[in-house]
N, C-alpha and C positions, 0 to 999 in steps of 0.2 A: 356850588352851583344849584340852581333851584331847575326844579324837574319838572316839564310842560305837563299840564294834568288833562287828561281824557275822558268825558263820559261818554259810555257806554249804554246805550237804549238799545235793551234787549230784551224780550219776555220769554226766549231759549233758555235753561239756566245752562246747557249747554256749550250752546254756543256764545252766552256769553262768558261762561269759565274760562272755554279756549281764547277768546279775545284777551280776555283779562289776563292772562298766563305769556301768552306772546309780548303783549304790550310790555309788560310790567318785566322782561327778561329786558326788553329795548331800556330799560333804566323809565319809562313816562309811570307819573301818578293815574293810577286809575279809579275811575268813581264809577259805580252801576245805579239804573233803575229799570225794573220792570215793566213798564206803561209809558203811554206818552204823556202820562197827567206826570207822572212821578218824574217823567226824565226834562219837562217842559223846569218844574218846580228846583230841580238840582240844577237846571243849568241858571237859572235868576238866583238861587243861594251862592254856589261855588263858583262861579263863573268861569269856566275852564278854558283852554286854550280850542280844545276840539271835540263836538259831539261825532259821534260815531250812533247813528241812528236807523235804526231799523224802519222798515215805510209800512211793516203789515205788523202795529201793533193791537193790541185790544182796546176799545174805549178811543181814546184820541190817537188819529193815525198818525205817524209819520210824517203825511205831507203838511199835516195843520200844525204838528211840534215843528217844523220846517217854518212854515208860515209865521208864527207866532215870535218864537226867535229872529226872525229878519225882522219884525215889523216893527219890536219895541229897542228904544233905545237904549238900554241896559243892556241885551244882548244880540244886539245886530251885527259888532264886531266879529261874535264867537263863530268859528270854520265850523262848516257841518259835513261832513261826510255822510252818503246815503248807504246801507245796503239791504239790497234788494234784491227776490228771485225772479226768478227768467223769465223773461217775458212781460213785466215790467217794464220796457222802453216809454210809453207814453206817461208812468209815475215818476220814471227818472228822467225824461225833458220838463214835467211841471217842478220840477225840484229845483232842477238847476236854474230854471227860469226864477224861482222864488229866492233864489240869492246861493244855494250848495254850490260846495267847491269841486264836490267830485263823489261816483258813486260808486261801489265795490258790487260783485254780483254773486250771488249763492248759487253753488258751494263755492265758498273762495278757497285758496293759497293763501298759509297766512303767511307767506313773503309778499305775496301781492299787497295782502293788507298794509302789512308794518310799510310797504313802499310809496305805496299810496297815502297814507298818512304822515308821513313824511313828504312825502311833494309836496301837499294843502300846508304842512307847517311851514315847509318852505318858501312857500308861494305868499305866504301872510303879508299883507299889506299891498300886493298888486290888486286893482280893482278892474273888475270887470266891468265894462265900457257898455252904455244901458242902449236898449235896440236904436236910441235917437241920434247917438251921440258921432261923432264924427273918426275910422281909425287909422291909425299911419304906422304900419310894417315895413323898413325895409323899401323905404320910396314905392312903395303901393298902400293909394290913401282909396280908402271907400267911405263917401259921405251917401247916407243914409236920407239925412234930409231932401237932397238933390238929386238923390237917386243917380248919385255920379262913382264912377271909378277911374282913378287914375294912375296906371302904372310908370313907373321912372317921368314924371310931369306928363305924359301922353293919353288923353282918354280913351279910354273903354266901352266899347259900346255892348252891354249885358241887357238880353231878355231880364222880365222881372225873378222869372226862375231863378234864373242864372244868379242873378243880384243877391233874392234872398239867401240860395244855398252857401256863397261866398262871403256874405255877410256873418251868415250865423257861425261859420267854422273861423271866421276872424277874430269872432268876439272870444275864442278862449282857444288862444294858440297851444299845442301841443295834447289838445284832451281830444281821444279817439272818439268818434261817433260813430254808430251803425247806420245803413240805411234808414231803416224805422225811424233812428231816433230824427233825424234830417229832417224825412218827409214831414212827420210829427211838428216838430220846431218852425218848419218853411210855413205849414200850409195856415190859408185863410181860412173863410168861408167857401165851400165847394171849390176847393186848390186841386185842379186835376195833376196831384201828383205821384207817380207810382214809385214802390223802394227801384224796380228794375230801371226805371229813368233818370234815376237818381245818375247811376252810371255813365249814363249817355249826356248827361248835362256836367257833370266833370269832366267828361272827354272834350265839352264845346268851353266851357270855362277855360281849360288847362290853353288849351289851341288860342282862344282870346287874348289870354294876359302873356302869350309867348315865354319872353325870358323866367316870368314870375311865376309861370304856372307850376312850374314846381314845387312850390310853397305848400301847394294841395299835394298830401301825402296820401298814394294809400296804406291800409294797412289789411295786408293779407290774411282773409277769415272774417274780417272783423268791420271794417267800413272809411271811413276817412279821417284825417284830421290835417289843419292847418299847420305847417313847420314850428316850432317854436325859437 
């Protein structure tokens, strides 16, 4: 049986030894580079199954090796995983927004890791549903274009608040968000929206979609996410 192969963009040699080490006990081929020019160039030679990408690297960051792998079609298919240090929420919503599967946070667990990379392998071939697109959970449909929600055939009547935040936590069931990252994701142009109200507009969603509202998970410490 042939062994999914992992690159590794990291300019830690560190930490990316420990990655390499963990990995590579999980039975996955693992490939490294140090830069985002070098880990852009490995991923159009080997074409691997999952980058594992650093976002603060030297010379080309992160978000542009993000950028650049979604946008050609050689490698648009390839999973990227992001990771990132703290504080970081607005790098790790334009990421995800650029096509990642999902982001790790420093210091990790490297059970976290190996778990995590394993979900995104998992998850291969589900496609994330683009802000325009129409989605249907569990007889609750949210059309975007309409600006409509309809829970068990019965509409919804949602603030635009409301709409966005249940919108955005739809479009990728079971992946935890933080406040930040919400607000961040939600907001437009002068979006008066605060992480604390974040709160309070979950409380009026949940109350809205009645039976459904449970759908919206919290997750204690850490922020919300959609049931999967």
């Amino acid at each position: 049986m042939e062994h999914e192969t992992i690159l590794v963009v990291e300019d830690e040699e560190d930490i990316a030894e420990l990655i390499r080490y963990n990995l590579e006990a999980e039975q996955y081929r693992v490939l490294s580079a140090a830069s985002g020019e070098k880990g852009l160039e490995a991923a159009r030679r080997s074409q691997p199954d999952l980058v594992l990408l650093d976002l603060m690297l030297p010379g080309m960051s992160g978000l542009e090796v993000c950028k650049a792998l979604k946008s050609e079609p050689g490698t648009a298919s390839i999973l990227v995983v992001m990771v990132t240090a703290r504080g970081e929420e607005s790098d790790i919503v334009a990421g995800l927004e650029l096509g990642a599967e999902d982001y790790v946070t420093k210091p990790f667990s490297t059970k976290v890791l190996i778990a995590r990379v394993k979900a995104a392998l998992r998850r291969r071939g589900t496609r994330i549903p683009t802000k325009d697109e129409s989605i249907r959970l569990n007889d609750l449909e949210i059309n975007p274009g309409r600006h409509e929600v309809r829970a068990g055939g019965a509409e919804v009547v949602l603030t635009n608040t409301e709409f966005r935040i249940l919108h955005f936590l739809a479009r990728r069931p079971g992946w935890v968000f933080t406040r930040y990252q919400i607000v961040d994701g939600i907001r437009g142009e002068n979006y008066p929206v605060t992480e604390r109200a974040v709160d309070v507009q979950i409380v009026a969603l949940r109350r809205k979609l009645g039976g459904f509202g449970g759908m919206i998970e919290t997750v204690r410490g850490v922020g919300y996410r959609f049931r999967e």
